[in-house]
N, C-alpha and C positions, 0 to 999 in steps of 0.2 A: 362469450366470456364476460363477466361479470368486472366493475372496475377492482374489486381488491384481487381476480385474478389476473389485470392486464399487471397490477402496480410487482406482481413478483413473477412475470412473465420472463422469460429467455431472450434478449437483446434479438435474436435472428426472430421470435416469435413475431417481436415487434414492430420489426424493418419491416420484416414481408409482407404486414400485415397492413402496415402504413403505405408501403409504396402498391400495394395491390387495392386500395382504399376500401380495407375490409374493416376498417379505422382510421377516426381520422388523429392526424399528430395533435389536435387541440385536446382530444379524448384522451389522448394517453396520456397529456401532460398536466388537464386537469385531473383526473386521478393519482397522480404523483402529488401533485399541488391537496389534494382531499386529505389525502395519506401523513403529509408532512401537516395538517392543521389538525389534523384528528390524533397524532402522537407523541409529535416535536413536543408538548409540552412537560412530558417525559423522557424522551428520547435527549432533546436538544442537542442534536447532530451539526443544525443551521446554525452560522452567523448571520447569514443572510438570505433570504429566500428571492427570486427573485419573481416577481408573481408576474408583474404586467409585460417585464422582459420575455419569461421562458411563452407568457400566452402570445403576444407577438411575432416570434418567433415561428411555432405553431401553427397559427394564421398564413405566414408568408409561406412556409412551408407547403399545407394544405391546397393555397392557391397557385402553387407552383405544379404542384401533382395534379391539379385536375386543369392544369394547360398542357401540358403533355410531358412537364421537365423530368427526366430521369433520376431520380432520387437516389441519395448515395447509400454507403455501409451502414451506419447507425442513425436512418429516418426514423426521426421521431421519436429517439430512446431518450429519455430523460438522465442527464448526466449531473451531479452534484462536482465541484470543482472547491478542494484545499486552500482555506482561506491563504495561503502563501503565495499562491500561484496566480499572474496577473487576469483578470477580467477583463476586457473595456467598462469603465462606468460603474464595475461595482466595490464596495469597500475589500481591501488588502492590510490587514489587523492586525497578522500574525498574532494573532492570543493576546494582544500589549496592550496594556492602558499607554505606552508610549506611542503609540500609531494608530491610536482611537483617531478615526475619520478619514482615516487615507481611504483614497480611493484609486483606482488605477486607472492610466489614460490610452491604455492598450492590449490585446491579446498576447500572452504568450502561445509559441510558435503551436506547441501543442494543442492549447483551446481552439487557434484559428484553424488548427486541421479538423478537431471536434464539429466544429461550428460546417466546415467545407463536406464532411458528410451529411452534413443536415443531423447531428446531435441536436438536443432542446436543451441548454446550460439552465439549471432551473435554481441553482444560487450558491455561495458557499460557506463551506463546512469548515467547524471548529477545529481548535488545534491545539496545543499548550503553547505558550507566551515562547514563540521564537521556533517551538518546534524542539526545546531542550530536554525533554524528555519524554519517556513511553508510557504518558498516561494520558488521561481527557481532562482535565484541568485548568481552567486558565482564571487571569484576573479580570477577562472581561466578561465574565459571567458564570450561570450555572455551568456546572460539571458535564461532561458530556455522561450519558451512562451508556454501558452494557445489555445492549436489547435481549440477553440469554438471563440479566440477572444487576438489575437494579446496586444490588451490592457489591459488584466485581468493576474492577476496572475497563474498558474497552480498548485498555492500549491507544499508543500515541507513536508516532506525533498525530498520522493521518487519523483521529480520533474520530472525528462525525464522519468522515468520508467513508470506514468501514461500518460504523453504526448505523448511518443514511442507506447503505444496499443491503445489510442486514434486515432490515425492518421495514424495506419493500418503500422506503422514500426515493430511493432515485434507482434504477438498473444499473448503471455504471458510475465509477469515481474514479477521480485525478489526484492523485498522493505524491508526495515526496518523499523520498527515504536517503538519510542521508546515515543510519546507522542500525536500522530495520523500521522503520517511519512506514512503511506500506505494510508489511511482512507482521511485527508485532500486533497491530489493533484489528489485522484480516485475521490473525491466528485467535485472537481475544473473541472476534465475534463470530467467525464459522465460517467466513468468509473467502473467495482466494484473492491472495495480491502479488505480482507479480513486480519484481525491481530488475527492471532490465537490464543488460552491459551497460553497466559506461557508454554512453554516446549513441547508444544507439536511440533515444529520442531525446532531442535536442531541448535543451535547458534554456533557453533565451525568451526573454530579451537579458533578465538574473538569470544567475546560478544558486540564488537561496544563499548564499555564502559558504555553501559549505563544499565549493569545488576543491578538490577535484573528487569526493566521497559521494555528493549527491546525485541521487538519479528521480527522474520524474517516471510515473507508471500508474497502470491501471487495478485498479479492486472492481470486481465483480461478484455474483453467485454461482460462476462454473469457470471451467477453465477458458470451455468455448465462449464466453461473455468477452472472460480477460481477453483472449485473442483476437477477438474482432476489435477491440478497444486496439489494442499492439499494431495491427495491420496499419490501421488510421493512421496510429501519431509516431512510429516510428520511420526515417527515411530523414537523409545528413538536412544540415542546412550549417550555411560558413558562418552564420552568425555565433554558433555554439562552435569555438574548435574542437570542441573533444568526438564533435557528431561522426559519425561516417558513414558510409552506405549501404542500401539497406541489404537484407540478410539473401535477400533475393527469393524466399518462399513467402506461402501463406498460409500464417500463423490459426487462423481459423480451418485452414482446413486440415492441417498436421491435430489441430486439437479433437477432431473426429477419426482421426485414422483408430482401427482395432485391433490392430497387432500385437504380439504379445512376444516379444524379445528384448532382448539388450540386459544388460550386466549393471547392475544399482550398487555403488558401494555404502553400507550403511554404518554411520558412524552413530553408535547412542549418544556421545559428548565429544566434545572437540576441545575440549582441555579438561583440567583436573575439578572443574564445579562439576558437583553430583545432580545428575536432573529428576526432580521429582518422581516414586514412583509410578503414581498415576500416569501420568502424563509418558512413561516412558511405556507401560502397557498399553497405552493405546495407539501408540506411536507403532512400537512393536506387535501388534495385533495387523495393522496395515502393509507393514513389510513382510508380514508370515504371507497378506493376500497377496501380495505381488508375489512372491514365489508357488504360490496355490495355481496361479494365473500363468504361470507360464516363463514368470523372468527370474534370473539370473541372480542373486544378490550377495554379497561377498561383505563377511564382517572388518570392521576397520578400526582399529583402535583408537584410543583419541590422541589425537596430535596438536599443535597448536598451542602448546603449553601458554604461551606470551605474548597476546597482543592486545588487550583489552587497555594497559596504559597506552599504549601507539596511538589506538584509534583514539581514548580522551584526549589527546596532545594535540592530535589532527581537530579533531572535532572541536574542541573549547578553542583554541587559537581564532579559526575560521568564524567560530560565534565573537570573540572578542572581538574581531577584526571587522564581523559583520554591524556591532552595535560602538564600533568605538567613537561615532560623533554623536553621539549620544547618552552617553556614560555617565551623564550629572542623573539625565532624567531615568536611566538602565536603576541608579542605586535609590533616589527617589522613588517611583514605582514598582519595582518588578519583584518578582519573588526571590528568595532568598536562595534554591536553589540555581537559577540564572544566574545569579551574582558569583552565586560560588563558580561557579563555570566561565565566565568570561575574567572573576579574577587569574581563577588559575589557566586560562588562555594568555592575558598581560604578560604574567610572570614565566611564560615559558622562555629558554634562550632558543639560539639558534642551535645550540649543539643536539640538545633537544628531540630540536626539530630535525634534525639532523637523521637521529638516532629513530627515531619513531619512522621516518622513510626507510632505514634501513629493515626495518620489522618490519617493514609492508612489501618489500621485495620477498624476506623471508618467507612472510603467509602463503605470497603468489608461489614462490618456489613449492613450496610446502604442498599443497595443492597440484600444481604442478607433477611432479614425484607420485602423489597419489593418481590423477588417470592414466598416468602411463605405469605405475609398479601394480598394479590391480587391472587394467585395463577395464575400467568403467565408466559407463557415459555419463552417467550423474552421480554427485553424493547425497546423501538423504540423513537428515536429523532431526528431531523435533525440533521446531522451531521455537518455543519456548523452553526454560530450563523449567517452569514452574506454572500453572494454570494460571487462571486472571487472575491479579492479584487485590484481596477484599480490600474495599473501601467505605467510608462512611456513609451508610445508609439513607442520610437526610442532606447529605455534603456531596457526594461523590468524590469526594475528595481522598487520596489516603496520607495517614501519619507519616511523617516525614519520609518526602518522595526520595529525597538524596539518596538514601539507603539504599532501595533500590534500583540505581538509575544504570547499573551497572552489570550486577549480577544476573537477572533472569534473564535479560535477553543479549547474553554472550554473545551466542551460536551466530548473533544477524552481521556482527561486527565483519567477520573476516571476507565476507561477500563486497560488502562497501571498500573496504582496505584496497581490495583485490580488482574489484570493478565488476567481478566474472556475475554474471544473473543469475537470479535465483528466486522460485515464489514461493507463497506459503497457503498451503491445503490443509483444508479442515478434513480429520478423518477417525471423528466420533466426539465422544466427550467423555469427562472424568465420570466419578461416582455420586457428583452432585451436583450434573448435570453439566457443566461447562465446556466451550467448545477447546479441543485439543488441535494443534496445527502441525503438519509434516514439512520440512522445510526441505525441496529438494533445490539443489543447487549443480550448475554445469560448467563448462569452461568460459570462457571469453570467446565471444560474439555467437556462442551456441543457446541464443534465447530458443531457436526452435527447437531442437534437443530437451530441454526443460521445459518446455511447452506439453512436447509430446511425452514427458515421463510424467509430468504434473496431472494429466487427463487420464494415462492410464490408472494413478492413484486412483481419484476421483471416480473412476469405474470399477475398481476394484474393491472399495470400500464400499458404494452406493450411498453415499451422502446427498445427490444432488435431489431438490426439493423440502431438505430438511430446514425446518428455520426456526424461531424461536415461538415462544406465546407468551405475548407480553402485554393483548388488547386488553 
């Protein structure tokens, strides 16, 4: 294999291939490293890359495998990490000319499992300023772009992280989603991302601020990637209390199983916004394959009328709450949609707050009533209401983001509200070419249930090895 075919190689390609020294980890991360200097300056996925770390790294690896040391799950896969999410040593920015220069003095719990398989962290990825909304954005720099299309957005927050494995810069990425933050910029670029239950990978040493809504999880190019990544970093730890333990299978190898059963409830919308028809044709072309195939699929009307205020009340509170010793330099610096969002976090009361928890029991109920009155193991939506949305061609930028920070990507909210897991599968693209995403979603703590209905899409459709042309 040639290096631009190791850099969009299969994560299992790679282990096997590293721990059997059919390759060595320095070869595979210098091709990553080639990859990210021959695109990033289009792409610009990176905040940071980390050259002489990830080669380091590599090396020790290398000289561990040929002394005889038993090499773990993801030897050698080059992994890009969400600049939110702590590093040892490297800069933690969140998007912000406020946190220009932080650097972090530790692993979160997840890297340090990353790192305990012998992953190669090869640097991190952009994000919008805070992570407050679903595009690629931010004040610290260019625009992240859309490797399917310069002109469209890549979705956000996890912005570079799903444009980084899109465009064959890194195999695996570490995202956050705290209102579809993995789910949105995996559906934007073709990618899958996976936002596990609640707790089931532990958020420490932070929570991002936006406990109890955010969840950390993997983007990958297949679902079997996502899974190996899951296997790694999920498993309790008392530092996170929401964590608990683990599922007790393996996520990896439920993502290979071939079976062809179980009952999919497919909702086209989950409340009263109208989802693009594009995007609903293609949606619906995937769910005709899963019944072609074999399974089950039961229409479902859209419910959910009300929670898209809940989840802003939750979510702006938690942002305010996250930047409130900061707030001279938040209205100094930061963008104007930020502001609008941590003021209306300020000004929420307690009744409020009150009231927005009561809508997030409702959802869970809601949901709830849905797998037991239909008896289905997952539900299934497109995950965006509307394909990626254009941006300014020379900017990346789009005219006032506030607009829509809200409306397209509804569908991610009630998954966060609710905790239950849910990823999002690429499963074709519009009529001008963009990638479309199927967002199946499961109950609570059934990540492997969603794992295995997420893989049968994926097969169903035959997307895997599709990717953009953007050299």
């Amino acid at each position: 294999m040639g290096s631009d075919d190791w850099v969009f190689a299969s994560v299992l390609e790679i282990s096997t291939a590293v721990r059997e020294g059919k390759i060595s980890a320095l070869e595979v991360t210098n091709a990553a490293l080639e990859r990210i200097e021959a695109t990033d300056h289009s792409i610009r996925a990176f905040r940071h890359v980390d050259v002489e770390g990830a080669r380091a790294a590599a090396l020790e690896l290398d000289t561990a495998r040929r002394s005889g040391v038993s090499l773990g799950a993801l030897a050698g896969v080059p992994i890009a990490v969400k600049e939110n999410v702590p590093v040892n040593g490297l800069p933690r920015e969140v998007g912000s000319l406020v946190r220009r220069g932080e650097r972090s003095d530790s692993d979160a719990l997840a890297v340090g499992r990353l790192r305990s398989a012998h992953g190669i962290i090869i640097g991190m990825t952009c994000m919008p300023e805070y992570g407050h909304i679903g595009l690629g954005h931010s004040p610290l720099g260019p625009a992240t772009r859309n490797p399917w299309s310069m002109s469209h957005t890549p979705g956000g927050s996890s912005s570079g992280s799903a444009a980084a494995v899109a465009s064959g810069q890194a195999a695996l990425a570490l995202g956050t989603d705290g209102g579809g933050s993995i789910r949105i910029p995996s559906a934007c670029c073709g990618v899958v991302g996976h936002k596990p239950t609640l707790g089931r990978v532990p958020h420490a040493p932070l929570r991002a601020g936006f406990a109890p809504m955010s969840h950390l999880g993997p983007i990958g190019r297949s679902v079997g990637d996502v899974a190996m990544m899951l296997d790694v970093i999920a498993a309790q730890d008392h530092r996170d209390p929401a964590s608990f333990p683990s599922e007790g299978v393996c996520y990896a190898e439920i993502s290979q199983e071939s079976r062809s059963e179980g009952r999919i409830g497919w909702a086209p919308q989950l409340g009263t916004t109208t989802v693009d028809d594009d995007v609903l044709k293609v949606c619906g072309s995937a769910v005709e394959a899963l019944v072609a195939n074999g399974y089950t699929v039961v229409d479902i009307d859209p419910f959910l009328d009300d929670w898209t205020d809940a989840w802003a009340i939750l979510f702006d509170v938690m942002m305010a709450s996250l930047v409130a010793e900061r707030l001279s330099d938040i209205y100094r610096l930061s963008e104007p949609s930020l502001i609008a969002r941590v003021e209306h976090g300020l000004g929420v009361d307690a009744i409020e707050i009150a009231k927005a928890e009561a809508t997030r029991r409702d959802v869970w109920a809601a949901f709830h009533r849905i797998y037991e009155q239909f008896d289905v193991d997952v539900v299934v939506t497109p995950a965006l209401l509307d394909p990626p949305l254009p941006v300014d061609p020379q900017t990346g930028v789009i005219d006032e983001p506030e607009a829509w920070s809200d409306r397209w990507f509804m569908h991610m909210y009630p998954a966060n509200l609710t905790g239950q897991p849910a990823a999002s599968v690429p499963v074709g693209t519009t009529v001008d070419g963009l990638p479309v995403g199927l967002q199946v979603m499961g109950s609570r703590f059934a990540d492997g249930k969603v794992i295995r209905f997420a893989s049968a899409v994926e097969r169903c459709i035959n997307w895997l090895g599709t990717r953009p042309d953007f050299d």
